[in-house]
C-alpha positions, 0 to 999 in steps of 0.5 A: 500500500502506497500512503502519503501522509500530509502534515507527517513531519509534525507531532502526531505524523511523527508517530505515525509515521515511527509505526509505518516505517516497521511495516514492510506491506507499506510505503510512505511519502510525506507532504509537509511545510515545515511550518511547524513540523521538522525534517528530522521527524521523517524516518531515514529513507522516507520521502519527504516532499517539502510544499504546502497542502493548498499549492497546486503544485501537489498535483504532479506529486499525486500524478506520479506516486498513485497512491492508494490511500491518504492520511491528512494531518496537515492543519491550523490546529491553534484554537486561540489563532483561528479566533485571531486569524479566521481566514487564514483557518479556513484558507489552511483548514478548508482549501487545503483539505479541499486540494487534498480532496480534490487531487484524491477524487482525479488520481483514484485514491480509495481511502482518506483518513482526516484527523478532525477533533473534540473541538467539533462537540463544543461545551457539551457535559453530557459525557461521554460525548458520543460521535452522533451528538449534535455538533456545536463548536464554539471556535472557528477551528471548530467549524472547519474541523466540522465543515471539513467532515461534511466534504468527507462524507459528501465524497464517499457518496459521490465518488465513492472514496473511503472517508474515515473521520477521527475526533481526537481527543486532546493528544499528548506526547513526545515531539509535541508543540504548545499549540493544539489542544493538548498544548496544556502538557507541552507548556507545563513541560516548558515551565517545569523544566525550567523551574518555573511555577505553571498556572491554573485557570480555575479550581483544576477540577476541569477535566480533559481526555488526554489520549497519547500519540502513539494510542492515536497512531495506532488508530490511523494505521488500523484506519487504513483497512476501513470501508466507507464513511465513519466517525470515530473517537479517538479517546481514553473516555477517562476525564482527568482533571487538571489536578490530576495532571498535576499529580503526575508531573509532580511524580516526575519532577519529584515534587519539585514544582510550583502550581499558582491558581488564576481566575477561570478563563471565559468560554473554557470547557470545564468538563471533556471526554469522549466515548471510545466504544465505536473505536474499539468495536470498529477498529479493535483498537483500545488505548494503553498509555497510562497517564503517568507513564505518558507524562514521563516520557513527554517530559524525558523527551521534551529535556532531551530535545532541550527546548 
């Protein structure tokens, strides 16, 4: 099987791609920017094909390489920046999945896996949320994310194109940023690593599902096999408050860590989890990274790339 994976030199393709390089039935190209991904989270000997999701010069790259199925990360993923910058979210988040979408329907790829998001929920208590609530989100991040699965689901039924949707939970892990919307973990390994006090917005009761990458790569390379339109959560659907988190720093830095508490942000979700039930009956696939183990190895990782 011949895979491009869009957005691959960033933080969840690198993971995927750690896993498609061990699978000998698999072969990879990687279309990235590097606008916030790096060269040297494409394993050696992997094709990396430096150009943006929305040129029209990644036609000739689909013209040659005739590939059989496409896994597209490539994406603004800052909430607080699509608030700022809407246009430019949608430029990135909609014409670019809709070049990718595009070029995919003209070249014959039979499969595409897109990687949308929770933010597509909204601020929902009923958890678990479930992948046939109704959708309400609250960013323009949001929107697109739920626009984008729209054009999904209206390729599958018009050309037939396998759409497979994944809502990610909030990601962490080794090589992640401080954007997106498990930034939380990234920016407490900053601060803790420099012996900086981290700040907490509210009482740290508010929860999120805090899922690892890798959990989330193996979700992709199961995607691959999968027929027709689908929307599935990729989650541990286990809410952990912010304390919590905490908790689990705290164990790796040996307690060494100050905590202050600010004022509760306007607009933030207090309660977050999804349902992982159509994950693991679809795909056969249950996340196994326990959260301090998780956080152990972001934070190793984060010192030993010295950010």
């Amino acid at each position: 099987m011949k895979i491009l994976v869009t957005g691959g030199a960033g933080f969840i393709g690198s993971h995927l791609l750690e896993l498609l390089a061990g699978d000998k039935n698999c072969e990879v190209v990687v279309l990235d920017n590097l606008s916030s991904g790096f060269k040297e989270n494409v394993p050696q000997g992997m094709k990396l094909v430096v150009e943006d999701i929305r040129s029209q010069a990644i036609a000739k790259l689909f013209e040659q390489e005739h590939f059989d199925a496409v896994v597209h990360l490539a994406a603004q993923t800052m909430v607080p920046y699509s608030i700022e910058h809407p246009d430019e979210d949608c430029d990135i988040n909609l014409a670019g999945l809709i070049n990718v979408l595009e070029n995919c329907r003209k070249y014959q790829v039979k499969t595409v896996l897109f990687a949308s998001s929770a933010a597509v929920y909204g601020d929902n208590e009923s958890v678990p949320l479930q992948e046939d609530f109704t959708l309400q989100p609250m960013s323009f991040y949001g929107i697109t994310k739920m626009t984008s699965e729209h054009y999904l689901r209206v390729y599958h039924d018009i050309y037939g194109i396998n759409s497979i949707v994944f809502r990610f939970a909030n990601v962490y892990g080794e090589r992640q940023g401080e954007g997106g919307e498990g930034g939380v973990v990234s920016i407490f390994c900053k601060l803790l690593s420099a012996g900086k006090a981290v700040t907490v917005y509210g009482t740290g009761e508010q929860t999120r599902d805090f899922v690892y990458a890798g959990d989330v790569a193996k979700a992709l390379q199961a995607g691959l096999k999968a027929q027709g339109y689908q929307t599935i959560n990729v989650s541990t659907e286990y809410e952990t408050s912010v304390n919590q988190l905490l908790e689990a720093f705290a164990a790796v830095v040996d307690g060494k860590m100050g905590v202050h508490y600010a004022p509760a942000r306007q607009g933030d979700i207090f309660r977050s989890s999804l349902s992982n039930t159509r994950l693991k009956e679809s795909l056969a696939i249950i996340p196994q990274m326990q959260l301090h183990k998780g956080i152990q190895k972001t934070y190793h990782d984060y010192l030993k790339r010295g950010k």
